[in-house]
N, C-alpha and C positions, 0 to 999 in steps of 0.2 A: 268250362262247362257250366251251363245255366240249369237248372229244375226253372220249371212255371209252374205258382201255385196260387190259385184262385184269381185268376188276371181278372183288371179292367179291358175292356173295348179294347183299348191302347196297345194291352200288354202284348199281341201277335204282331203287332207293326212294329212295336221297339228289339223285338226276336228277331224278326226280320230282315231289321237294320243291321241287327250288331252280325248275326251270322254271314249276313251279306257284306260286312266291312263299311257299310254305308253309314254319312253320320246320324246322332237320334240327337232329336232337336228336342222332346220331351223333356220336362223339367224332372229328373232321377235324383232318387237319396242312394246313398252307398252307405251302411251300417256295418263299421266293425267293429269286432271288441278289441282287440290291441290295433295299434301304430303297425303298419307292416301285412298286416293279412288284404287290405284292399288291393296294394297290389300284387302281391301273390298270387291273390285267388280273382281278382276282375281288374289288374290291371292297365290289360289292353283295352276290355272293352270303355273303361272311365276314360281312356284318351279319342274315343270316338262320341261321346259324348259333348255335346254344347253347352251344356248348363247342370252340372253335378254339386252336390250336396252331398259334403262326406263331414261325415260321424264318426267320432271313436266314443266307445264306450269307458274304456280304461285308458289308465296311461302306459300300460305294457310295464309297468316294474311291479313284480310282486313281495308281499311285506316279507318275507322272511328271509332279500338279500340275497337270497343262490345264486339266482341267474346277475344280478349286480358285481357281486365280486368274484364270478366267474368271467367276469367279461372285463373286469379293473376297475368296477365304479367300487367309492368306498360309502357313498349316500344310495340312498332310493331316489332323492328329488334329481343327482345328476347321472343316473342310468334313465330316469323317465324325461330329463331334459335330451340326453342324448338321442333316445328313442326319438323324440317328435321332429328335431333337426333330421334325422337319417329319410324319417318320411317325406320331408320337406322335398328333402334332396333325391328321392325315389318318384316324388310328382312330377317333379321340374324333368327330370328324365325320360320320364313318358309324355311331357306335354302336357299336362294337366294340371288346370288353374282352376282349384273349385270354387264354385260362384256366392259359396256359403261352407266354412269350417266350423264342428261343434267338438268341441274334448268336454267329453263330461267328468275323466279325472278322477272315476273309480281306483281306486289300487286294483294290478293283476289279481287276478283269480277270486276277488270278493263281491264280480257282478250279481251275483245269486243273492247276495245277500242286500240288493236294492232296486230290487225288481219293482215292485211299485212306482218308486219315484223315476228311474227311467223311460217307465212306460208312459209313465203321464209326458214325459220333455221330449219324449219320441211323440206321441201321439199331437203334440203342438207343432213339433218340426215335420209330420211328414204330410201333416192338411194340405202343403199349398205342391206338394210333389205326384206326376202321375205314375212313378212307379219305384220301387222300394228294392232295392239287391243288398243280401245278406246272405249270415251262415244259415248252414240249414241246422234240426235237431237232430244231432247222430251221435250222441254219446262220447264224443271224442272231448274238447277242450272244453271244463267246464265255463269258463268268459264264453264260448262260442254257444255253447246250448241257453245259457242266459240272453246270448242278443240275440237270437234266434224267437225266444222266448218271449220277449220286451216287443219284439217289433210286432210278430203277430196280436198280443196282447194292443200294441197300440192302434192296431190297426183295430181291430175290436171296439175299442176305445172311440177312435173316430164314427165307425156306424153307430155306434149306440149313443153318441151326440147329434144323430140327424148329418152327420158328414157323408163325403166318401172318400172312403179310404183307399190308398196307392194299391196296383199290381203289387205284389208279391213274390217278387222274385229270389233262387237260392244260386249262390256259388258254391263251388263244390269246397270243400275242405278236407279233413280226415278224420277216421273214425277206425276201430277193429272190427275185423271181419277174419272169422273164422279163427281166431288169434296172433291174426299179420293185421298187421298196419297196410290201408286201402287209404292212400293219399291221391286228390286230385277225381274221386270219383265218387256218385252218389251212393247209399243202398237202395238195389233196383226198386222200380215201382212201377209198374205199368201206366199205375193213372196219373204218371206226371211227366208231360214230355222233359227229354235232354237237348237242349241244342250246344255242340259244341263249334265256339269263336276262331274263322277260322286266321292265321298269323303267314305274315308271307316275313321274308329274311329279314327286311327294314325294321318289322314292326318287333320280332325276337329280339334282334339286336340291343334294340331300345329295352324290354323287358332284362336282359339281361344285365346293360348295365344299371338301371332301377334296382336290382337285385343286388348287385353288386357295394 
């Protein structure tokens, strides 16, 4: 499921595409903050895509080792090597070869704390792109409200250098509502359309074993 927020021209024609299954030829960034949420959260639409640009914000290991030695790594550097191998192996499964990879190599959960300097290496990498998919801002993971953050910021960044800046696109993620957990869906908004992608059995398949 997509939000559209503040499109260019472009941005109803690439909506168009993706909900109609049809390929987008548009030059797209994909902005995440760990390894693993692009294709979670966009990625069937990134295999219909001709020419993607995907970003990670972080490397997916965070400093304090939980999730590393819950999972049998005894380093940070070989649970965040693992992570980027697993993604490798999650593109190749969906068919996607992006035309441009960026790891920026934040530790988990300390994007907040380099908001600046992302925004500026975001706002360089997304000049030559027509349209931008990320998390949205919903209070959920804070890596996820930070790229969220970063990108509108660079986009900002772009106009206010005489540029223009990419559509603005969101994938859905998770957040609390109500006190449960709302995975896979925005908080409503009237003034921001939804279009949800739509998957026939071939295209699940494939997401599954990506996921897998």
């Amino acid at each position: 499921m997509l939000h559209n927020v503040r499109p260019k021209a472009c941005a109803d024609e690439i909506l168009d595409d993706l909900a109609g299954g049809d390929p987008v030829t548009a030059p797209l960034a994909v902005v995440a903050a760990h390894p693993d949420d692009e294709c979670l959260s966009f990625g069937l639409g990134m295999s219909r895509a001709r020419h993607v640009h995907l970003i990670h914000l972080t490397d997916g290991a965070p400093l304090d080792m939980a999730d590393a030695r819950r999972a049998g790594f005894e380093t940070r550097v070989s649970y965040a090597e693992a992570r980027r191998l697993e993604t490798e192996a999650a593109l190749a499964a969906l068919g996607v070869a992006p035309a441009r990879r960026i790891e920026c190599l934040v530790p988990d959960q300390t994007a907040v704390e380099r908001l600046a300097a992302l925004s500026e290496k975001l706002a360089t990498e997304l000049a030559c792109v027509e349209a931008v998919i990320t998390h949205p801002y919903e209070g959920g993971h804070p890596d996820h409200d930070a790229c969220a953050f970063a990108v509108q910021a660079a986009c900002a960044l772009i106009l206010r250098r005489g540029g223009r800046p990419p559509a603005r696109l969101e994938f859905a993620s998770y957040h609390l509502r109500a006190g449960a957990l709302a995975a896979g869906r925005f908080f409503p908004d009237p003034r921001t359309p939804e279009v949800v992608l739509p998957a026939d059995c071939y295209a699940l398949e494939r997401k599954r074993v990506a996921l897998a």
